[in-house]
N, C-alpha and C positions, 0 to 999 in steps of 0.2 A: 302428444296432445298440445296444442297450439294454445298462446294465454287467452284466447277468443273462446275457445272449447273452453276451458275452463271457466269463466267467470260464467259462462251459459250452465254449462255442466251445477256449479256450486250454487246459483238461485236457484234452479231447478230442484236441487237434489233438499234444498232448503223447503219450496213449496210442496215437497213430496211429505215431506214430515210434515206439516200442518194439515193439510187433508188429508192424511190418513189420522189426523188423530180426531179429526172432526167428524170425518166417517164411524170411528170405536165409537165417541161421545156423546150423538143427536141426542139422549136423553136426557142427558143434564144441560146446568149451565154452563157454556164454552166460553171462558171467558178471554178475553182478549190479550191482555197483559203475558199471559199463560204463552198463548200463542207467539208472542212476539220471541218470550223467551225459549220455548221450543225450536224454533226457528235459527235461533241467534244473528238475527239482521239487528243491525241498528235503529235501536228503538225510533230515532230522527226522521229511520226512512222506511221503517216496516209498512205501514199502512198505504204507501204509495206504490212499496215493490210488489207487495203482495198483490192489490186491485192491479196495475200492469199485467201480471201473472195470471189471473184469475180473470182479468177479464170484467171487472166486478170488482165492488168494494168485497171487504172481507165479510162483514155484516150482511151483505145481502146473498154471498156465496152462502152462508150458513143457514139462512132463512132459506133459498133456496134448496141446497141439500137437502134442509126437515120435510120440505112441504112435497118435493117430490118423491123421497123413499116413502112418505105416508099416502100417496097418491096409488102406488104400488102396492099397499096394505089396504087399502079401500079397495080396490079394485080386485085384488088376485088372492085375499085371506078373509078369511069371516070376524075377522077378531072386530070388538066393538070398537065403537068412535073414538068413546074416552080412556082405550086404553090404544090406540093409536095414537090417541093425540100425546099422552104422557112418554108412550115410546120413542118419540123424537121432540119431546123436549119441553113443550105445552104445560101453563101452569092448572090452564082447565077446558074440558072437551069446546066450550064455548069460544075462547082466541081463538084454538084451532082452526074452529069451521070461522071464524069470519078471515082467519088469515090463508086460507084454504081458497075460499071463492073471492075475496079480491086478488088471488093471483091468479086463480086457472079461468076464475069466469062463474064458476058455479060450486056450489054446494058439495061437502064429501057425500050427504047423503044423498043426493041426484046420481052424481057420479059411478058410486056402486050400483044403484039403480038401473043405469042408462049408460047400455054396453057398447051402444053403437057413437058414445061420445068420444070428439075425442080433444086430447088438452091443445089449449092452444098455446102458442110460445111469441115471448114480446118479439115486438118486429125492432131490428138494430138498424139506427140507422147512421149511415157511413160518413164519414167527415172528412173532408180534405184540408189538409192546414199547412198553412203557408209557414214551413219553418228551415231556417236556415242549417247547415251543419256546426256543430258550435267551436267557438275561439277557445281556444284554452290560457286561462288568466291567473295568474300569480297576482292578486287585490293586497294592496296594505291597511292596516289598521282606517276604520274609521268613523269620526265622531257623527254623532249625528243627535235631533231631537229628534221626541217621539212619541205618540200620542196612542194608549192602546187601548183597543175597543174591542167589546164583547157580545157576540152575538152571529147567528147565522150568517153568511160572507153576502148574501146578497139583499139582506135588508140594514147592511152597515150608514151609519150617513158619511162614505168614505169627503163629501164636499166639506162638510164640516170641522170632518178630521184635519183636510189641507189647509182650510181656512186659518183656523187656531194655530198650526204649527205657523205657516207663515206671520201671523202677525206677529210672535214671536221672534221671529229674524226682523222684522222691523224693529219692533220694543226695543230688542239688545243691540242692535245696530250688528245683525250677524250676517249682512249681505256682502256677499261674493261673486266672482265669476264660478260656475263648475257644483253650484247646489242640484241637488238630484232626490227625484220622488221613490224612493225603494217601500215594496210591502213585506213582513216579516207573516206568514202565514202558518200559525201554528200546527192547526189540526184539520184530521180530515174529517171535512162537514156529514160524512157516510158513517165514522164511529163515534165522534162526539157528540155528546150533546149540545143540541144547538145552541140553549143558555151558556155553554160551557165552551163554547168555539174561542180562541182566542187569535186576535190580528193586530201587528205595529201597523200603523204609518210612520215612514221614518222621512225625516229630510237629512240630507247627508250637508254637514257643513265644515267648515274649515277657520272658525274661530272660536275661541273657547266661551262657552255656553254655560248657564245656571239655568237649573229643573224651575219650572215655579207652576205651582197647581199641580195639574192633571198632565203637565206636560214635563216629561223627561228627557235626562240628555245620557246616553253611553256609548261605548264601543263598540261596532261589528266588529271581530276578531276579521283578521285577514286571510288569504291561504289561496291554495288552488282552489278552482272553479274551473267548470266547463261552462260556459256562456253560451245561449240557445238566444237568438233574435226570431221571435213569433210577430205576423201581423192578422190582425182580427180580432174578432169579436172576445172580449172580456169572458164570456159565458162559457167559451170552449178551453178555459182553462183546465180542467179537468181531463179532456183527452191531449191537452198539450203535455201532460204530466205520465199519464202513459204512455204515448212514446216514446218519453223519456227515460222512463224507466223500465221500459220492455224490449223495444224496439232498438235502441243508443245503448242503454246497459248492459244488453247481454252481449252484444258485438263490438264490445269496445277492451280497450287494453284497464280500461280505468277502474278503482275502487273507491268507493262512498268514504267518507269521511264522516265523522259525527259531529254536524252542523246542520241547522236547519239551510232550505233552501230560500233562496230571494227572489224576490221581482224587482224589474225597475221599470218602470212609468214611463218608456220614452215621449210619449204623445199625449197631449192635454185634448182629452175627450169630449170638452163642450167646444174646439176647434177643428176637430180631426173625426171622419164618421167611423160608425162601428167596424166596418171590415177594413179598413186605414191605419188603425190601432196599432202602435208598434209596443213590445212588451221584452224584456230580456229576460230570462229564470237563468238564477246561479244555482248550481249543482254543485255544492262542495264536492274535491274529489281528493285523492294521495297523489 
């Protein structure tokens, strides 16, 4: 077996353990954390390998799963509402039915009714993205300021964030050649809660800095990266991040390392239009 079979082989053999244990569990609470340690990925990069894998965030695979084995009990068993609904997972027959017809369309109780219905399925639709094959980078330690915000990724006021840090390289006199916009993206917007999202702005600098306020100064750790150059739209971050980790991960020689991943800003977005946008993601690797 080839080291390409294998790293494909060992995700795979990873997401097989979590959906099957999601399959035993639709009735209770599945909690996440559970999952990750089932799995044994790296906490840093579970939630990304996993949606690549799935196809889907992990949250919405499992909301998915409930609502269509209980679509399958409406349909083909006489058992009641509310003990379908508890059967996968429902805290009362009431969610159920409303998380039941916002996702098929219609009602369980229409649905067992009306035999010639049938479910319909989101329509996917397909993305092409401009993404390079990536460089592989040995990064050195480095300093940076940094300003972190809390909130859903796309109601952040990422202008404000830049604003405040640059003034700050003004204030200390931290200007240089070779300053750079990098994002530190904590969590994924599909299992956190939104209030609870956390994102750096960092500016990377190369003179010695002091925190004041709200704005701080520390170390990115250095190490290998696999560097991906994306151009386009900000919004398709999200499927830039599965192919990353689906598509580059499973047929690569490489393993993750426990680091979160980064962005960096090459193009200032009130100069440069939406599909222009140039973006690098660092993928810690070994």
């Amino acid at each position: 077996m080839t080291k390409k079979q294998g790293n494909n082989a060992f995700y795979q053999e990873k997401l097989n353990i979590i959906i099957e244990y999601i399959n035993n569990n639709l009735e209770v609470k599945i909690d996440l954390k559970t999952l990750a340690e089932l799995s044994n990925v790296s906490p840093f990069h579970f939630h990304r390998i996993s949606r690549a894998l799935l196809g889907e965030p992990i949250g919405a695979y499992i909301s998915r799963t409930r609502l269509e084995q209980a679509a399958k009990m409406v349909r083909y068993s006489d058992a009641k509402m509310e003990v379908i609904a508890y059967d996968v997972g429902f805290e009362t027959p009431s969610s159920f039915s409303k998380a039941f017809k916002a996702h098929f369309g219609i009602s369980p109780i229409v649905y067992r009714k009306d035999k010639l219905f049938t479910l319909k399925k989101t329509n996917i639709v397909e993305i092409t993205l401009n993404i390079k094959k990536p460089k592989i980078q040995t990064i050195e330690d480095q300093q940076c300021l940094y300003y972190r915000m809390q909130g859903a990724y796309q109601t952040l006021d990422y202008q404000s964030a830049w604003k405040k840090l640059w003034s700050q390289i003004k204030a200390q006199q931290l200007f240089t050649k070779g300053i750079q916009h990098f994002g530190l993206p904590y969590d994924d917007p599909k299992v956190t809660d939104e209030a609870k999202i956390r994102y750096d702005a960092c500016l990377i600098i190369h003179k010695d800095a002091k925190p004041t306020g709200d704005i701080g100064v520390k170390t990115l750790k250095g190490g290998k990266f696999a560097v991906f150059l994306y151009q386009g739209s900000y919004k398709y971050f999200a499927e830039v991040y599965d192919y990353i980790f689906n598509e580059w991960l499973l047929n690569t020689d490489y393993e993750l390392r426990d680091e979160h991943v980064r962005e960096r800003y090459i193009s200032n977005p009130e100069r440069v239009t939406e599909e222009k946008l140039k973006t690098e993601f660092y993928i810690p690797i070994k």
